[in-house]
C-alpha positions in Angstrom: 24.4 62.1 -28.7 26.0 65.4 -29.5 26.4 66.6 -33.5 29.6 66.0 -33.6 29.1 62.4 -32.1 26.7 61.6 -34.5 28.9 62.7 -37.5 31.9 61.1 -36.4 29.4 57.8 -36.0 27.9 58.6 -39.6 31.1 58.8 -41.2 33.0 55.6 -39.7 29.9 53.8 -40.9 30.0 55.6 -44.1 34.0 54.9 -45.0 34.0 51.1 -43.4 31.1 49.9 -45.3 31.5 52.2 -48.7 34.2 49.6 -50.6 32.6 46.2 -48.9 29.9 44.3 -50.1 26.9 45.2 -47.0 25.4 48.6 -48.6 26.7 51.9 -46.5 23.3 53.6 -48.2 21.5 50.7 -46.3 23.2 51.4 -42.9 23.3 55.0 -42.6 19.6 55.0 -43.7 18.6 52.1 -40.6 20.7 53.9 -38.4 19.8 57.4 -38.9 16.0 56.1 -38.9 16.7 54.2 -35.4 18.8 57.3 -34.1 15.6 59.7 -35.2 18.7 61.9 -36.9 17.8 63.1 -40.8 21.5 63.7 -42.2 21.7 67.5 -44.0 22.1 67.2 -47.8 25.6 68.8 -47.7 26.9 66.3 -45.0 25.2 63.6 -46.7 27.9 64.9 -50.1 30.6 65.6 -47.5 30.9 62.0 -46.5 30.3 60.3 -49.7 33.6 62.3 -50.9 36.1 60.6 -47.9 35.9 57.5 -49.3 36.2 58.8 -52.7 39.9 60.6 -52.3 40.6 57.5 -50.0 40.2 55.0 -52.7 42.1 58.1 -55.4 45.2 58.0 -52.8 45.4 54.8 -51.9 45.7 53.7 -56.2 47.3 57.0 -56.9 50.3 55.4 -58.4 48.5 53.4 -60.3 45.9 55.9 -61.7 48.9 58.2 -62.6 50.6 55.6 -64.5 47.3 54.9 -66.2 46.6 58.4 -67.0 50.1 59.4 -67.5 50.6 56.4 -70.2 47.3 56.3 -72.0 48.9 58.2 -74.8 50.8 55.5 -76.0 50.2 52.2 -74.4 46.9 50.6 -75.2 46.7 48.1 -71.7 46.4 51.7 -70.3 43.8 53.2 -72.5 41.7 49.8 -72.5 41.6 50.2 -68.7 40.1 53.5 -68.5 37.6 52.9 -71.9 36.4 49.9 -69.9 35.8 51.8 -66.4 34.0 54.4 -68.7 31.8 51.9 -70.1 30.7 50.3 -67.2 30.4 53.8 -65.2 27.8 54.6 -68.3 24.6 52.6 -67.7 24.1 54.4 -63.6 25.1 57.7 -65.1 22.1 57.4 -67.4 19.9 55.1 -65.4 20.7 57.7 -62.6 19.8 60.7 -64.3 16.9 59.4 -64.9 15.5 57.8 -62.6 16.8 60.6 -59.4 14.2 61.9 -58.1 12.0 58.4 -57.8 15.2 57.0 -55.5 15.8 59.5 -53.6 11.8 59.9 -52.3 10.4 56.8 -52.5 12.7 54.1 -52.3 14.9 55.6 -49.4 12.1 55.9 -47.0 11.3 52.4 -47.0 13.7 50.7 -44.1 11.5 47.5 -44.7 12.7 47.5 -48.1 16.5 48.3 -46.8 16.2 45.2 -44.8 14.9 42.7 -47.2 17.7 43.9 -49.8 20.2 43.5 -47.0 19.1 39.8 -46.3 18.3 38.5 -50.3 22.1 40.2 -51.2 23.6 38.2 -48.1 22.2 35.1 -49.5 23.5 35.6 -52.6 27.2 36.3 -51.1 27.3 33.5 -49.1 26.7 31.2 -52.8 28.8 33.4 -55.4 31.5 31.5 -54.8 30.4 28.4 -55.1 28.3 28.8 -58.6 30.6 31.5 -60.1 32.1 30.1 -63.0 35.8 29.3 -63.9 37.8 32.3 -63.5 38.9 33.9 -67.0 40.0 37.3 -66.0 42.7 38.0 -63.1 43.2 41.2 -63.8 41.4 44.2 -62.9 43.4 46.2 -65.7 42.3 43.6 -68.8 38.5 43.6 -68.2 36.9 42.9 -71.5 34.9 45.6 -73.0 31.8 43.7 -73.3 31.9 42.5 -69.5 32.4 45.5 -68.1 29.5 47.4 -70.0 27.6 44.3 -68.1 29.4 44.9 -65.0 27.9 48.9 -65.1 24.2 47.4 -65.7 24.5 45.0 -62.7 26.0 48.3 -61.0 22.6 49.9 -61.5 20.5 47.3 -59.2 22.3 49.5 -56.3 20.1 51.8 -56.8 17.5 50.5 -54.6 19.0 50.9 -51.1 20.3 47.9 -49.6 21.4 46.0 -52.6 24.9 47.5 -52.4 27.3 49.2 -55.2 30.2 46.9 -54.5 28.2 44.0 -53.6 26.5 44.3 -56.9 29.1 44.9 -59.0 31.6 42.1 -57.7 28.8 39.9 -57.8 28.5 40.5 -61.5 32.2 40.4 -62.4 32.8 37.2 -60.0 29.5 35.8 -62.5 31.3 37.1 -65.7 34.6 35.3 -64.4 36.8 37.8 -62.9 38.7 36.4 -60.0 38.3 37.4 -56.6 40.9 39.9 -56.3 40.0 41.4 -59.7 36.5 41.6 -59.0 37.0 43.9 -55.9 39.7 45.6 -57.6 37.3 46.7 -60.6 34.9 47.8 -57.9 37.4 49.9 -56.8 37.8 51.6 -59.9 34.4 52.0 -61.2 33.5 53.6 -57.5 35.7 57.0 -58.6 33.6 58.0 -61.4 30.3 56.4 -60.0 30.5 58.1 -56.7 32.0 61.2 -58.1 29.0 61.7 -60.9 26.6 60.9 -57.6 28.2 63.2 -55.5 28.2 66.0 -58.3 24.6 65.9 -59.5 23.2 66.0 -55.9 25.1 68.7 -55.3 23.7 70.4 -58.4 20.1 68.9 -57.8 20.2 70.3 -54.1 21.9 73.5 -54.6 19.7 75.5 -53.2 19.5 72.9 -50.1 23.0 73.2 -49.4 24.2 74.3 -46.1 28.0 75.4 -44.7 27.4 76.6 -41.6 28.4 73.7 -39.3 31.9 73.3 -40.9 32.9 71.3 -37.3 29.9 68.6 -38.2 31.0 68.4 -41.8 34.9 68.1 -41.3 34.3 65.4 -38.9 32.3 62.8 -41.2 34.6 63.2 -44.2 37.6 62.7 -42.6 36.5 59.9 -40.1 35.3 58.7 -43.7 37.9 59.1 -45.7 40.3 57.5 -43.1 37.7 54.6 -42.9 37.6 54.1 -46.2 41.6 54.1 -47.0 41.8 51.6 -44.0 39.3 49.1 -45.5 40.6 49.5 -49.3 43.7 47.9 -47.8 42.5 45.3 -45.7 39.5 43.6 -48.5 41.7 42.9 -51.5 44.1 40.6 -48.9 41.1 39.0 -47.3 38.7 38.3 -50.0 41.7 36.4 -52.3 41.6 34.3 -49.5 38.8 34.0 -47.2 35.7 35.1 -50.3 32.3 37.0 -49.3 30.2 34.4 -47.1 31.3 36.9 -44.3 29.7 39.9 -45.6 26.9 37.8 -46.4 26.2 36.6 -43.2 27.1 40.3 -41.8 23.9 41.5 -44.4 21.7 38.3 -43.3 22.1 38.9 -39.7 21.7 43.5 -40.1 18.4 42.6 -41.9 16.7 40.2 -39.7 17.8 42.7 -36.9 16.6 45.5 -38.8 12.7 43.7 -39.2 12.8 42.9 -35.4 13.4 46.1 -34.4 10.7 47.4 -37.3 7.8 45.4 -36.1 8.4 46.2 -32.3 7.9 49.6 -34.0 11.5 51.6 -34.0 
């Protein structure tokens, strides 16, 4: 496969499996380990940011009313003071914990894979032991759920488990319906990502490399469109239909992935 291929393939795996519940980190790392293809640290930013402007445009009327109202309606300022609280836990736990993630845990595909299949398993049962639902809105998430929301977030750290997997498994536990449980995901990914995304670029600085703009250009905007597209499509289906199918999607990548690991890919 050609760069540009390879990019292009990156990126649509990057945006379609960013906002649901299956870990992108977990793909990209199993499929650049099958492919024998170690991303660049600036195309590994590059695509990260798609999805972020993807979920920014596709809530941009609602982020500008938030922002633009804050000043004097409280619903509005309660919303952000609650994203901020549960973005706070990864920005710390992140900080701090950086350099161990990025060498050691994201060279472990085994590890990848049994993430990917305990994290299905828990999908396909959230619905079924969450509690009652108390909370249908994404906008009037209690303070004190989502500081706990952002300490679930942090178990997404460890490759596999899944940022949006982990945190809608947390709100769906601290009753948030459904639809606001993916909704808050939403949310919380802007600054999460975006604080990611920032100090790896100040981290790897020195790392950073411009020079194949074609390569770059492709996987954020195959990303970003990616991204936008599934935004849409998982706040319709999981009101509905629920998670078993992501869970099932993890269960099956997993025992895939340990096949393919013990024939020696």
């Amino acid at each position: 496969m050609t760069e540009i291929m390879i990019a292009a393939l990156l990126g649509l795996i990057e945006g379609l499996t960013e906002f649901i519940p299956v870990s992108s980190t977990g793909h990209l790392l199993l499929v650049g380990h099958f492919l024998g293809f170690s991303a660049s640290k600036t195309f590994e930013v590059f695509i990260q940011l798609g999805p972020v402007l993807a979920i920014a445009w596709v809530y941009r009327e609602k982020l500008i009313h938030v922002f633009g109202t804050a000043h004097r309606e409280e619903t509005s300022r309660r919303f952000i003071v609650s994203v901020v609280l549960a973005f706070l836990p990864a920005m710390l736990i992140g900080a701090l914990a950086h350099d161990f993630i990025k060498s050691v845990l994201f060279e472990t595909p085994r590890l990848i894979a049994t993430m990917l299949v305990l994290g299905g398993i828990v999908l396909l049962f959230i619905d079924r032991i969450a509690p009652e639902e108390t909370v249908s809105d994404a906008g009037r998430v209690p303070f004190r759920k989502a500081l706990a929301i952002g300490f679930i977030q942090c178990l997404a750290m460890v490759p596999g488990v899944s940022r949006s997997g982990a945190t809608i498994v947390g709100a769906r536990m601290l009753g948030l319906s459904k639809r606001a449980s993916a909704e808050f995901s939403f949310f919380l990914s802007l600054p999460t990502m975006l604080g990611a995304v920032s100090y790896d670029l100040v981290k790897t600085r020195h790392e950073l490399d411009f020079s194949a703009l074609a390569v770059l250009a492709v996987g954020f905007f195959v990303a970003m469109v990616a991204g936008g597209l599934v935004v849409k499509w998982l706040l319709g289906y999981v009101s509905t239909k629920g998670y078993a199918l992501f869970g099932w999607w993890r269960i099956i990548l997993g025992l895939a992935a340990f096949a393919l690991l013990s024939m020696g890919a």
